[in-house]
Structure formats: C-alpha cells, structure tokens
C-alpha positions in Angstrom: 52.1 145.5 376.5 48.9 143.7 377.1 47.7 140.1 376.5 44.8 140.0 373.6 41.9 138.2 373.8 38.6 137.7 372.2 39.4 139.5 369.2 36.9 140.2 365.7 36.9 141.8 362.6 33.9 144.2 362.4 32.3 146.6 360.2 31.0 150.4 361.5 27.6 152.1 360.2 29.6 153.1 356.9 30.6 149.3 355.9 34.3 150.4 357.4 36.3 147.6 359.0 37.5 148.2 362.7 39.1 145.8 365.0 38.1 145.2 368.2 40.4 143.2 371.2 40.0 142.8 374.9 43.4 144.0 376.9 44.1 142.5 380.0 47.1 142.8 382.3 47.4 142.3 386.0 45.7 145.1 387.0 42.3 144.5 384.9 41.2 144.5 381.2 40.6 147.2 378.6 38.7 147.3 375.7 40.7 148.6 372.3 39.3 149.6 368.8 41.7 150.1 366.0 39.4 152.0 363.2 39.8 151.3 359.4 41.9 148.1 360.4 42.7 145.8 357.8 43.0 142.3 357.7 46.5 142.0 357.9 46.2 144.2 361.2 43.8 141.4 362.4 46.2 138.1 361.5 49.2 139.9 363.1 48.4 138.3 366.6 46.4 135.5 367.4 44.0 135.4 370.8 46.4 134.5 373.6 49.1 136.8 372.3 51.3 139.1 374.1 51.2 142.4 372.1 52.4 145.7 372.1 49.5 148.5 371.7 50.4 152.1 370.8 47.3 154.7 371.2 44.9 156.8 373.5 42.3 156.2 376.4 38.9 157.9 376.5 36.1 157.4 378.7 33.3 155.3 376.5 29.7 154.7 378.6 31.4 155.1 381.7 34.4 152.7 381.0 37.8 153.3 380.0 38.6 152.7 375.9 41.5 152.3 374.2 41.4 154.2 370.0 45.1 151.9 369.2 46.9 152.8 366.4 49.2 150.4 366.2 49.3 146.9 367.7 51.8 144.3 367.1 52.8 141.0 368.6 55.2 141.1 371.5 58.9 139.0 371.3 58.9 136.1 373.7 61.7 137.8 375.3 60.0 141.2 376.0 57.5 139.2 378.4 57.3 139.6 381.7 54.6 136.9 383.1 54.4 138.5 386.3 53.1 141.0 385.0 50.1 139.5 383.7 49.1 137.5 386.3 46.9 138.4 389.5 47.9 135.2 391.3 51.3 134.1 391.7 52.4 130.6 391.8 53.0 130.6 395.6 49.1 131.9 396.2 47.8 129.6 394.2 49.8 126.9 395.6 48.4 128.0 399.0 45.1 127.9 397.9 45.4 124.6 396.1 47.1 123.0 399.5 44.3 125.5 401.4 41.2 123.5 399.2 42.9 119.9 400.0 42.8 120.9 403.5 39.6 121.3 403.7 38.6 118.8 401.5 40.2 115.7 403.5 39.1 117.9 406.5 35.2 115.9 405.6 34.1 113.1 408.2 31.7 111.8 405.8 33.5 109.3 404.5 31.6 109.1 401.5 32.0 112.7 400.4 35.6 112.1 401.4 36.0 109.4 399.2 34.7 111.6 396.6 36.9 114.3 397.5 40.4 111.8 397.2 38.9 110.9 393.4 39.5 114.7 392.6 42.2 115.5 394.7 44.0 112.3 393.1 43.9 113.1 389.8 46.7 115.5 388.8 45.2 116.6 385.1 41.8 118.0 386.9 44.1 119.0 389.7 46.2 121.4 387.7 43.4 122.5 385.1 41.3 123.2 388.0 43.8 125.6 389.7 44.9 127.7 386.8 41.4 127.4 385.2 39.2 131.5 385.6 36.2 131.5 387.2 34.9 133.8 384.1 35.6 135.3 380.7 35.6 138.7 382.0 33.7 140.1 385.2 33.8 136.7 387.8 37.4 136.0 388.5 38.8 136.3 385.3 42.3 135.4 385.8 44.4 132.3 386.3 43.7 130.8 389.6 40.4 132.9 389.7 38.3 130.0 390.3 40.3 128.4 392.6 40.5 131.8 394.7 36.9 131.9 394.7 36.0 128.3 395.6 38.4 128.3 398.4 36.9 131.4 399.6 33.4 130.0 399.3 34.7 127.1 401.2 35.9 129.1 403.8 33.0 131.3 404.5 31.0 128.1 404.6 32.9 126.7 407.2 32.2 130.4 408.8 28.4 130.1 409.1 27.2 126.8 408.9 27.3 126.4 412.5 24.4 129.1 412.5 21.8 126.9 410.9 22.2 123.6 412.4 19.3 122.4 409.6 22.0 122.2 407.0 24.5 119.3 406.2 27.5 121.7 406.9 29.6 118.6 405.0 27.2 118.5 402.0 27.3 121.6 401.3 31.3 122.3 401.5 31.6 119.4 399.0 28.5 121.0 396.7 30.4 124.4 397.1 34.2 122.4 395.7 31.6 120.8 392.7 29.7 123.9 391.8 31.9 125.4 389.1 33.8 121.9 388.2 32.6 122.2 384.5 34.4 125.2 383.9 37.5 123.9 383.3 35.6 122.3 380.4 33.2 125.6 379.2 37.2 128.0 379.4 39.2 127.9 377.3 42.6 129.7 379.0 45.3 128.4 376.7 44.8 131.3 374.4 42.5 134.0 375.9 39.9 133.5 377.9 37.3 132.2 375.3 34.6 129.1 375.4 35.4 126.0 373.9 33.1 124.2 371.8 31.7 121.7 374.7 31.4 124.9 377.1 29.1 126.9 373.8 26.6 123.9 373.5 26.9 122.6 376.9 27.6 125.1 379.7 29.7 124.5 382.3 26.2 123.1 384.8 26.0 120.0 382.0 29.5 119.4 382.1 30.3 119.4 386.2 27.4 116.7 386.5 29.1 114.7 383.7 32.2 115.1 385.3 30.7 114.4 389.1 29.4 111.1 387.4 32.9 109.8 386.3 34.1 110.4 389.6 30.7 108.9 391.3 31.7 105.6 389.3 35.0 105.7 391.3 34.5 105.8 394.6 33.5 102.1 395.0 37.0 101.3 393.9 38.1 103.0 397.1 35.5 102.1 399.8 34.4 99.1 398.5 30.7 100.4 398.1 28.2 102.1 396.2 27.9 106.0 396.4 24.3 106.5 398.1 21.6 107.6 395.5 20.1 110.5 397.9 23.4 112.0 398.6 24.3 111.7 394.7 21.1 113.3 394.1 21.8 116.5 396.5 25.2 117.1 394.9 23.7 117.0 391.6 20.9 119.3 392.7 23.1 121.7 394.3 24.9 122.0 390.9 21.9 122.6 388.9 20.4 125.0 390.8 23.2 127.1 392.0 22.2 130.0 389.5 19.2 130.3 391.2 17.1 131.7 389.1 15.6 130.0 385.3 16.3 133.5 383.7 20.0 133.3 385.0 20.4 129.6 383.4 19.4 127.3 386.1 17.7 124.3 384.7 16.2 124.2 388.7 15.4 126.1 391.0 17.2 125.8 394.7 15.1 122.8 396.4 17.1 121.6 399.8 19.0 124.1 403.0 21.8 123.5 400.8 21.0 124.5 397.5 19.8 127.7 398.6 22.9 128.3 400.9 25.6 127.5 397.9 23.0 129.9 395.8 23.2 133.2 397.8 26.9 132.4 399.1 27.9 131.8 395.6 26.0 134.9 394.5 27.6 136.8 397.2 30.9 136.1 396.3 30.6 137.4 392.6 29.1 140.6 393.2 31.6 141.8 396.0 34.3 140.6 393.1 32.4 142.7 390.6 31.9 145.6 392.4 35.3 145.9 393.7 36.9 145.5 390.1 34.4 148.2 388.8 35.2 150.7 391.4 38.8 149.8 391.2 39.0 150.4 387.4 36.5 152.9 387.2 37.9 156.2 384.8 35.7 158.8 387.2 38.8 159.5 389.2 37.8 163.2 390.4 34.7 161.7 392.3 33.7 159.2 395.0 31.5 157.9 392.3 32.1 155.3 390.1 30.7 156.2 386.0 26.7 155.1 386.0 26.9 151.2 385.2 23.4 150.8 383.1 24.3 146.9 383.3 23.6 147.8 387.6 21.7 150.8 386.9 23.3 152.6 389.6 26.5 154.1 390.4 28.7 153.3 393.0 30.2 155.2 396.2 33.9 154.4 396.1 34.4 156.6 399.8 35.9 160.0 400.1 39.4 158.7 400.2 39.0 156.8 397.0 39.2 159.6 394.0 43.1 160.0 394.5 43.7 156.1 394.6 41.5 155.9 391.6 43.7 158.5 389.6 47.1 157.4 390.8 45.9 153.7 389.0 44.5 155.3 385.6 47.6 157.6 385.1 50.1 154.0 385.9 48.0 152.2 383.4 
C-alpha cells in the first residue's frame, strides 16, 4: 500500500497510453508505470489516495521503478497512517513547541513582536507545521518543513557567536521567514502538488506577501511602527536565500545575513538529499550509490552500508 501522488496519463513512442504515479510511504517514494493503462485505470484513484499496487521493481537510471500491474484504491479501513508518515505527532509537537522556544527566546523586541503575530495565529500555526518543505527531494513529508526550519534555527544559534558581524537575532528570525510561502506554493491535502498561487507565484512572492500582513500587525501590539531598515533586511533575506539568479533568486545575497541563511539553508538540503539517496539507493551489493547524473557523481555509502542498504530494498 502506498499513497499516490502526482499522477498523468501519458503516451510512449508508439502513441500507447501508460500511467505514471509517484509512491510514497514512510520510508521514501517510488516511481510506478502501469503500461497500456487505460483511462478507467487512471480515474480509479485520485492524487492523495491510499492505494494498493501489485507489480515488480527494477533498477531504472540508477533508481528503483515500479512496472504495476494492478493498482487500486485502498478502503479507509485498511489504512494504517503511521505508516505513512515520517514524523509523528509527538515530534512534530516537539518541534513546533522547540520553534516557539526559540522564537520568544528574541530580545529584539521588534522581531519578537513579529514572532507573537505568527506564533498567534493558529491557521498559519498548524498549516505551517504539517506543511513539506518540498514536492519530492527537500523534506518531503508532513512536518518536513518544520523539521528543517527548526534545525536551521538551531544550527544558527550554534555559530553565530563565531562572527560577531552578524545580527545573530536577525538572522534566526530571517531563517523562521525563509520558506513561510510554502504553505501557500504546497499543496499537501492531496499529494504533494503546487497550487495555483505557488505555479504563478513561487513560494519567495508569497512569504514577502505574507511577512507584509503580519508587518501591518505588529503596531497593534507595540504601539509603533515596524522599522523600515529592519523590514527591508527580512525581506532581503527572503529574496535572496536561493542564492544564485539561475536557482530563482530575484537577488543575490547582499548583507552577513543573507549570505549566512543562504549557505546554512543550502547546507541543510543537500545533507537531506544525500542521505535519502544513499538511503534509497537499489545498488545494495556496493558502498556505492547508482551514478546520479542530476550530481554527476556517485556516492560512498561506507563499507558497512551495502547490507543495510539490502535489508531496506528487500522490506520495501
């Protein structure tokens, strides 16, 4: 059993119909083909549905693959969430209770006036801590994204004692803000899929829009204007987090903390990447992970891995 996602109707070299579905469980996705599917094969299961999968694996550009021949949807009763979810509710409780921590933890009391308009309001709140951090490769699971901005959080409180130069404060609060607009761009009702705002927006346009509605609401609790300049370097820091105009950034890193939430945010991704590819990867008989063109590179996975690597292909 598997949950579908991100699911299309497509036709091979010879005009035949095939389906094609991302499978995801708790311990990482899969992509299935079904050939000479039919349209009734596609409406049996909407994106978001549990479903049962008969059919093989084979190894497909270095990647595991799933040739169904059957799928169908799964009975509410024959679901086990828990089974589908890489966070349970107590860790992401503790990492919710973890981020407010840190959060009212600020001595600026402007960025902790901030802070108390997010932290107050329940809908962002909950949205924010089931919400991925990605559709597939960054934290793409409930709770993903608020594992991965707590983490940030927490490494930032690691080092920024090293380089005195940067607002430690500023950039913690950039750090919460950087990914807001994802819980606009994801859809994670049914699949992991982009909503209609997140297609012709992106998730950078929508966390300054969001970061502006909650500017507008801190005079109601301090009595006072947000200042412009620190306004400015939260907005900055979300714009230019990418880091680079080829990787979406509308600008480029500008201020200590710009460049700091880039690389720190950067760094957190890639160790999350890498570890799901070696951990999935279908070349169980070697310390090497399959070549990843995307990377162009393998991976080392250790002597010791090869075994642990088997053991979790033959369970899935």
């Amino acid at each position: 059993m598997f949950l579908a996602s991100q699911k299309q109707l497509r036709p091979n070299r010879n005009g035949n119909l095939y389906l094609q579905v991302e499978l995801t469980d708790r311990s990482g996705s899969l992509n299935a083909r079904m050939w000479n599917a039919t349209d009734a094969d596609y409406r049996c299961f909407e994106d978001g549905d549990f479903v049962h999968v008969e059919g093989s694996t084979q190894v497909y550009q270095g990647a595991l693959q799933l040739i169904a021949t059957a799928i169908s949807k799964a009975r509410p009763e024959e679901i086990e969430l828990a089974d589908f979810m890489t966070l349970g509710p107590a860790e992401i409780d503790r990492l919710a209770v973890r981020l407010a921590e840190l959060l009212r933890g600020l001595t600026d009391p402007h960025l902790r006036n901030l802070a108390e308009c997010f932290l107050n309001d329940d809908d962002f709140m909950l949205r924010f801590a089931r919400s991925p951090a990605g559709v597939k490769n960054h934290h793409a699971y409930p709770g993903g994204l608020l594992e991965h901005v707590v983490n940030l959080m927490e490494i930032t409180a690691l080092i920024a004692h090293r380089y005195p130069r940067i607002d430690a404060e500023l950039l913690l609060m950039g750090v919460f803000l950087h990914d807001i607009g994802k819980i606009e761009e994801l859809n994670s009702e049914k699949g992991f899929t982009y909503t209609d705002a997140g297609q012709m927006l992106g998730h950078v346009v929508l966390a300054v829009s969001m970061l502006d509605a909650k500017l507008a609401q801190t005079a109601d609790l301090s009595g006072e204007e947000f200042p412009v300049e620190t306004a400015l370097r939260l907005k900055h820091m979300i714009i230019s987090h990418h880091g680079h105009y080829e990787f979406g950034s509308p600008k480029l890193p500008m201020t200590l903390e710009a460049i700091a939430l880039h690389h720190l945010d950067n760094l957190d991704a890639k160790i999350h990447h890498f570890q799901q590819l070696i951990r999935d990867d279908a070349n169980s008989d070697s310390p090497w992970t399959q070549f990843h063109h995307n990377l162009n590179r393998k991976l080392y996975k250790g002597a010791g891995e090869p075994a642990k690597a088997s053991t979790a292909n033959a369970a899935r």
